[in-house]
N, C-alpha and C positions, 0 to 999 in steps of 0.2 A: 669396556665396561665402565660404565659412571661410577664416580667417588661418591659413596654416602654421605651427606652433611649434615652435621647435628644442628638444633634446636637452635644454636647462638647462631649461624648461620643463615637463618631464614630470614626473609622481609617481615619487619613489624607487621602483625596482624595475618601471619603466612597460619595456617591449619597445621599440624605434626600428625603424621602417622604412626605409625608403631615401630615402624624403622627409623624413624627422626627425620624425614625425607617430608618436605609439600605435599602435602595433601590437593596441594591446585595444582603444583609447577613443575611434576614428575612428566614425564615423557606419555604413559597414559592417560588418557580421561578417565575419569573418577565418577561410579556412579553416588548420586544422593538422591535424597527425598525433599522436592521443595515443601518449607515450612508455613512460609510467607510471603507473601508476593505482593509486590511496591509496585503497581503500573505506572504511578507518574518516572519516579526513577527508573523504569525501567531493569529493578531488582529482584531478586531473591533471597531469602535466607533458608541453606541448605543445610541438611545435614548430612556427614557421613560418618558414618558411626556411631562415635558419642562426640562430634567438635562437628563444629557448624562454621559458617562461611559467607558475608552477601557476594553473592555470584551477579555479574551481568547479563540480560536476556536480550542483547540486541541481536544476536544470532539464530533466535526461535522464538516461532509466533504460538500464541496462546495457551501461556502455563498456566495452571491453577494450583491451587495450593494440593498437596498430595501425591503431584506429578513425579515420576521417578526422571531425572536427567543425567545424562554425560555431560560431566566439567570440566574441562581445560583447563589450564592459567585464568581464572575466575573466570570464564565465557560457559555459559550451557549453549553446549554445540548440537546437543539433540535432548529431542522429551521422547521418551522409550514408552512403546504404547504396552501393556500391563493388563 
């Protein structure tokens, strides 16, 4: 069973959950709602919950803003069709 790590713990600019755990870099993917979407960067700004995220979209083709995705260690690894 993994150690819970608090808040001081996490990489600068890391998301918190409710458990104090990443929001990106927990063993699940995490679904969000993209916000914003940066096609030259190749970004997102996602949300889950109420704390947000820029995620990378090199892993899936054509997000639009609204799209709900699985997040990984900041990669959206799927756009979940809705």
């Amino acid at each position: 069973m993994r150690k819970a790590r608090g808040a001081s713990d996490l990489p600068d600019g890391c998301a918190t959950d409710q458990a104090s755990d990443c929001a990106l870099c927990h063993d699940a993917a995490v679904m969000g709602i993209a916000l914003d979407v940066d096609r030259l960067k190749q970004t997102a700004v996602v949300r889950f919950g109420s704390d947000t995220a820029v995620v990378a979209l090199d892993l899936v083709d054509a997000v639009y803003t609204g799209d709900t995705l699985l997040v990984h260690q900041g990669f959206a690894v799927a756009r979940l069709e809705t």
